[in-house]
matplotlib code that plots the C-alpha trace (Angstrom):
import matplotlib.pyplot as plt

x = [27.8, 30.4, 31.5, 28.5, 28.1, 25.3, 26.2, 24.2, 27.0, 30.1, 31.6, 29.0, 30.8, 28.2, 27.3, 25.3, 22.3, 20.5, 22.2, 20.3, 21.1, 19.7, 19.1, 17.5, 18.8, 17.2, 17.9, 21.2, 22.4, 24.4, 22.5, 22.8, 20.7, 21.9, 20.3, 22.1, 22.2, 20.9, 22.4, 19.0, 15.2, 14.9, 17.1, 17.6, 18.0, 17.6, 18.9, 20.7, 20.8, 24.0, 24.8, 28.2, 29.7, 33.1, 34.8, 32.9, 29.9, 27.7, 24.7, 22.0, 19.2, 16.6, 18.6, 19.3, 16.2, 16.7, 13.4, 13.6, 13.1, 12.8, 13.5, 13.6, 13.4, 13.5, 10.8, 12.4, 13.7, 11.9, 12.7, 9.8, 10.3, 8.5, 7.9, 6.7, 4.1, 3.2, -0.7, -2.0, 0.4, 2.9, 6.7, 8.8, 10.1, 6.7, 5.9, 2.5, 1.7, 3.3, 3.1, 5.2, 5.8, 7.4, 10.4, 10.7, 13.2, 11.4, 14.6, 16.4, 15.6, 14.2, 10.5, 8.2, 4.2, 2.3, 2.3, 0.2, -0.7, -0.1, -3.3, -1.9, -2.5, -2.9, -3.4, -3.1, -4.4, -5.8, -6.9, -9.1, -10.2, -13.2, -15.8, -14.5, -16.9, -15.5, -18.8, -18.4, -15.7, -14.8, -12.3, -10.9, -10.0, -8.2, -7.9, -5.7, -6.8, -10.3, -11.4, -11.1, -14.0, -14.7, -17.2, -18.7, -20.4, -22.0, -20.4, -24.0, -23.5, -26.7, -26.0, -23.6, -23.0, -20.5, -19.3, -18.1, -19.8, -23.0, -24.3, -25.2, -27.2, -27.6, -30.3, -30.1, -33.6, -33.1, -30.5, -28.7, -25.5, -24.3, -21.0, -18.9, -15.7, -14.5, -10.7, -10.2, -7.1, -8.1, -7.3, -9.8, -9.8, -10.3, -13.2, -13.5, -10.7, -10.4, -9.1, -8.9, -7.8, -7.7, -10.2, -12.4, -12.9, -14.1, -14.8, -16.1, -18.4, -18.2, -20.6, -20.7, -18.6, -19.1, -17.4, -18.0, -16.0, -13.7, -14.9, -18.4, -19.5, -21.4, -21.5, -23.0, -23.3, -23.9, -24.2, -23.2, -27.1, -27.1, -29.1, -27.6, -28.3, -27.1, -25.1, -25.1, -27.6]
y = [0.8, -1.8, -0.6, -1.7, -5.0, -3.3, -4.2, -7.3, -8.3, -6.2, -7.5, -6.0, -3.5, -0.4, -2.1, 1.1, 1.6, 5.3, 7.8, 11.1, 13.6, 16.0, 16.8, 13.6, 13.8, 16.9, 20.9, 21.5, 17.9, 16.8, 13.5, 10.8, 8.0, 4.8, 1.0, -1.7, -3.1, -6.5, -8.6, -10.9, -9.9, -7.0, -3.9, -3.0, -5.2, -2.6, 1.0, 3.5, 6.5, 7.9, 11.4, 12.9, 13.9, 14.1, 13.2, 10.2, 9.0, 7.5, 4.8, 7.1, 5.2, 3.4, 3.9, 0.4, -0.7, -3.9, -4.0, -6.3, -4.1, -0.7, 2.2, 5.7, 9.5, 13.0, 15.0, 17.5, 16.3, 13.2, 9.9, 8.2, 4.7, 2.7, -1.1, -4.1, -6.4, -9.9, -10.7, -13.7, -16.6, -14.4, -14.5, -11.0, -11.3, -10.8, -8.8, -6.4, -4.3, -1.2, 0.7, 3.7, 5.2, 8.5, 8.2, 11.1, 12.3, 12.7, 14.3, 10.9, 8.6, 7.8, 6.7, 5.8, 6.3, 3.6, 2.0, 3.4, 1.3, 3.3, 2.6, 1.4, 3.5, 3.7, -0.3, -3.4, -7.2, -7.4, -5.7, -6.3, -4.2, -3.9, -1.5, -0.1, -2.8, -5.7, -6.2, -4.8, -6.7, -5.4, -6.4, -4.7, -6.6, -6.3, -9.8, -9.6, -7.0, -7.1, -3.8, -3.3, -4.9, -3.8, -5.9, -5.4, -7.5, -7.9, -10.6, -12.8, -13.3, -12.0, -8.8, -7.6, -4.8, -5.1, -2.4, -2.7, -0.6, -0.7, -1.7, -5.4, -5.5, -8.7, -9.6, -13.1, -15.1, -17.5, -20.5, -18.6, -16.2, -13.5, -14.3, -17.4, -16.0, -13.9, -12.9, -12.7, -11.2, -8.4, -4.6, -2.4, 0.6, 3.6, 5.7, 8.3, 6.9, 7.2, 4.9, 5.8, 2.4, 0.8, 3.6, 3.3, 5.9, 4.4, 5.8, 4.3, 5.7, 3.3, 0.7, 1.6, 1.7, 4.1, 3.2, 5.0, 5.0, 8.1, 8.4, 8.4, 8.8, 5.6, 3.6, 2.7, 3.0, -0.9, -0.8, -3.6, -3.9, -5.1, -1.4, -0.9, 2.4, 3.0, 6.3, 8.1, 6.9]
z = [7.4, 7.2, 10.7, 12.5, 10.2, 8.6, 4.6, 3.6, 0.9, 1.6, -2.0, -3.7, -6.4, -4.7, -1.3, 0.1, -2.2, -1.4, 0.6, 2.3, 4.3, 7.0, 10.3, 11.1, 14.8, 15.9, 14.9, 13.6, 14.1, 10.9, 9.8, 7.5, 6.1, 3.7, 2.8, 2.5, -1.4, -1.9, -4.8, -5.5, -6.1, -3.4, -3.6, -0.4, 3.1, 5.4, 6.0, 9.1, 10.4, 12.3, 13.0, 13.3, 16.8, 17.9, 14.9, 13.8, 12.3, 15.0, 14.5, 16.4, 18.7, 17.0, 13.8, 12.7, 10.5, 9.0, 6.9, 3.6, 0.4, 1.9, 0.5, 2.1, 0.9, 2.9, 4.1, 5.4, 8.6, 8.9, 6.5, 5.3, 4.8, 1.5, 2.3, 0.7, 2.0, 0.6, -0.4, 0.3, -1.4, -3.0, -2.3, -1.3, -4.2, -6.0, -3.2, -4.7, -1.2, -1.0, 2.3, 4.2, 7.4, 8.6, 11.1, 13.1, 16.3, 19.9, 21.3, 22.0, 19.7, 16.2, 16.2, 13.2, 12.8, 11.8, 8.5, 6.0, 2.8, 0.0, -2.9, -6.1, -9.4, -12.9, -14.3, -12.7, -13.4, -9.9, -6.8, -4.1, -1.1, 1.7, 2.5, 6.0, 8.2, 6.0, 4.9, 0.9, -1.3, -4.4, -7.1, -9.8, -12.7, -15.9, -18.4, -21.1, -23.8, -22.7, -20.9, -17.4, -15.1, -11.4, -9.2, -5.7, -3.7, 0.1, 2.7, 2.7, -0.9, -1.8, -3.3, -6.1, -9.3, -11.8, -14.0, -17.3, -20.1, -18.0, -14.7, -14.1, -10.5, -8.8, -6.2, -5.3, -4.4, -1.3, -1.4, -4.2, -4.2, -6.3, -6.0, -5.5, -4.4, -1.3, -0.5, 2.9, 2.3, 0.6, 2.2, 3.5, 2.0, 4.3, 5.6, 3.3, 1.1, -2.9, -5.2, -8.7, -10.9, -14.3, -15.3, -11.9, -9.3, -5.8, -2.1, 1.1, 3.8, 7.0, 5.6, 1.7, -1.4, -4.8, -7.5, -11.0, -14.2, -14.8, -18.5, -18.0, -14.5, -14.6, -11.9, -8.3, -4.5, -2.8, 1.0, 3.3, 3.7, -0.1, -1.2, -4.5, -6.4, -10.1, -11.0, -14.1, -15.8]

ax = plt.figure().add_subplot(projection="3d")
ax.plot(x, y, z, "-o")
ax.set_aspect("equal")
plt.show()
């Protein structure tokens, strides 16, 4: 690494952060895969492949990656890279998007797949997505100690359902909304996609998002079209 100027901080006391290895260079090539450690708020400033011929370890094509705050693993012989994305205002170094891609060798050279956004789990404060057509916005919600919220609601405004304990369904008359707010830099969440959050379970057909609660299957289907039906009673 510090061969090819590759270390972000050489005088770091463990400049190379994660090291793999494999045949990350085709069959029966003898591979190896590092990041560079970074000294502030992001671990890593980028990571290399080189594979070892002739004597010496060489930096293989397409092997120099100099992505802020990735980290990689091994898949067999493919490295799949974890990356951070910033939402709307926030810095890297608050950095909440997550996504990865798989690097792979065509026989010359490492290529990657496109990024993927990997779904957040378990509890957060905040997270927004869109039906597929961008047409549905939802946000899940969690405010101090008070019990998770999830709200969804259609892009004219005129249409929404919140979940809490129950099902609160909002049909706005004209001139009025049913929501005041919409993120436009919210993610869409796949066709055919699940999201299970902060006690919430949620899916999207093309124009349509389901979202129930885990403990008691209540819960509702809106449509981009502002049908809402209630689930579970």
């Amino acid at each position: 690494m510090a061969r090819y100027h590759l270390l972000s901080d050489p005088q770091l006391p463990q400049p190379v952060g994660q090291l793999l290895c494999g045949a990350f260079a085709g069959p029966g090539s003898r591979g190896m895969a590092a990041t560079s450690a970074h000294g502030v708020c992001v671990p890593f400033t980028g990571w290399a492949v080189f594979r070892y011929q002739k004597g010496s370890w060489r930096l293989v094509p397409g092997g120099n990656q100099p992505t802020l705050g990735s980290t990689i693993s091994r898949a067999g012989t493919t490295i799949v890279e974890h990356g951070l994305f910033q939402r709307g205002n926030e810095s890297i170094c608050l950095a909440s998007g997550k996504r990865s891609r798989v690097w792979h060798w065509n026989g010359s050279r490492l290529v990657a797949d496109a990024w993927a956004t990997e779904l957040p789990t378990g509890t957060v404060q905040q997270y927004d997505f869109y039906s597929p057509d961008r047409k549905v916005w939802c946000q899940i919600s969690k405010n101090g100690k008070s019990p998770s919220d999830l709200f969804c609601g259609t892009k004219d405004y005129m249409h929404s359902a919140t979940l809490k304990s129950v099902v609160t369904v909002c049909h706005a008359p004209a001139n009025d909304v049913c929501l005041q707010n919409w993120n436009p830099d919210a993610e869409v969440l796949g066709l055919g996609q699940k999201l299970t959050l902060n006690g919430f379970r949620c899916s999207t057909e093309a124009d349509a998002v389901t979202c129930a609660a885990v403990a008691t299957g209540k819960g509702f289907r809106i449509s981009s079209a502002g049908e809402i039906t209630r689930l579970g009673g």
